[in-house]
N, C-alpha and C positions, 0 to 999 in steps of 0.2 A: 320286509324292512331291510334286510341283511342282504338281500337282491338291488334293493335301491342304492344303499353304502359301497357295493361290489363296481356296482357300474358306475357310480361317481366317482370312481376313484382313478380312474383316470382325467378326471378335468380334475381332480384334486392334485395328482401329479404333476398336470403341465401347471396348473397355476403357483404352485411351488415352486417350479421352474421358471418360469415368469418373477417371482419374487427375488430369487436368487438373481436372475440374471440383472432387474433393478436393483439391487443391494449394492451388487458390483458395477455397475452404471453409477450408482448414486457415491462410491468411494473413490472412482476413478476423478468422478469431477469436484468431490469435496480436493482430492490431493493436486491435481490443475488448480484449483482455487486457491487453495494455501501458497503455492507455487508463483501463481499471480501476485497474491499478496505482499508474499516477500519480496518480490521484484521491484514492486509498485512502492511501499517504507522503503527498502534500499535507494529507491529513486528520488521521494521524497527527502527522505535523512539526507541525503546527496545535496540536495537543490538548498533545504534547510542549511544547511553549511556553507551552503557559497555565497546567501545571502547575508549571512552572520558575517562570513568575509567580507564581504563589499559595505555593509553597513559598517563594521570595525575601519576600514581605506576610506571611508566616505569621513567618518568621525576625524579621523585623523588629519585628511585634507581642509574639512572645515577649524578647526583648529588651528592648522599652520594659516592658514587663511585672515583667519582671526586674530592672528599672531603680528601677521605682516600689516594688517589695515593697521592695528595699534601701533606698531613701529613708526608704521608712515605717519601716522597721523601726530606721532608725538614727536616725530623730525621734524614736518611743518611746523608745530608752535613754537619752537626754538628758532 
């Protein structure tokens, strides 16, 4: 039995080794990932904002819009 355990222990080692080196394979692209992520919200946050802008310029322009039709329309009746 103790001759069976002797001699596996080398495929016990490399598979150890194999485990390791997946562990760090697996942390290398958890931190790419997080890496991505951030980029990816910072790009979104980004875009999220400029649409907030342009909807805020757009409100504004319909308004003065709405401004001047009723101006005009109330110079006409006079």
């Amino acid at each position: 039995m103790s001759a069976e355990i002797a001699n596996a222990l080398p495929e016990v080692v490399e598979l150890q080794l194999r485990v390791v080196e997946r562990e760090e394979g697996v942390r290398q692209l958890v931190q790419r990932s997080l890496r991505v992520l951030g980029a990816w919200y910072g790009f979104v946050e980004g875009f999220n904002g400029c649409v907030a802008e342009w909807d805020d310029r757009l409100r504004e322009v319909e308004t003065w819009i709405i401004r001047r039709e009723r101006e005009r329309r109330e110079a006409e009746e006079y």
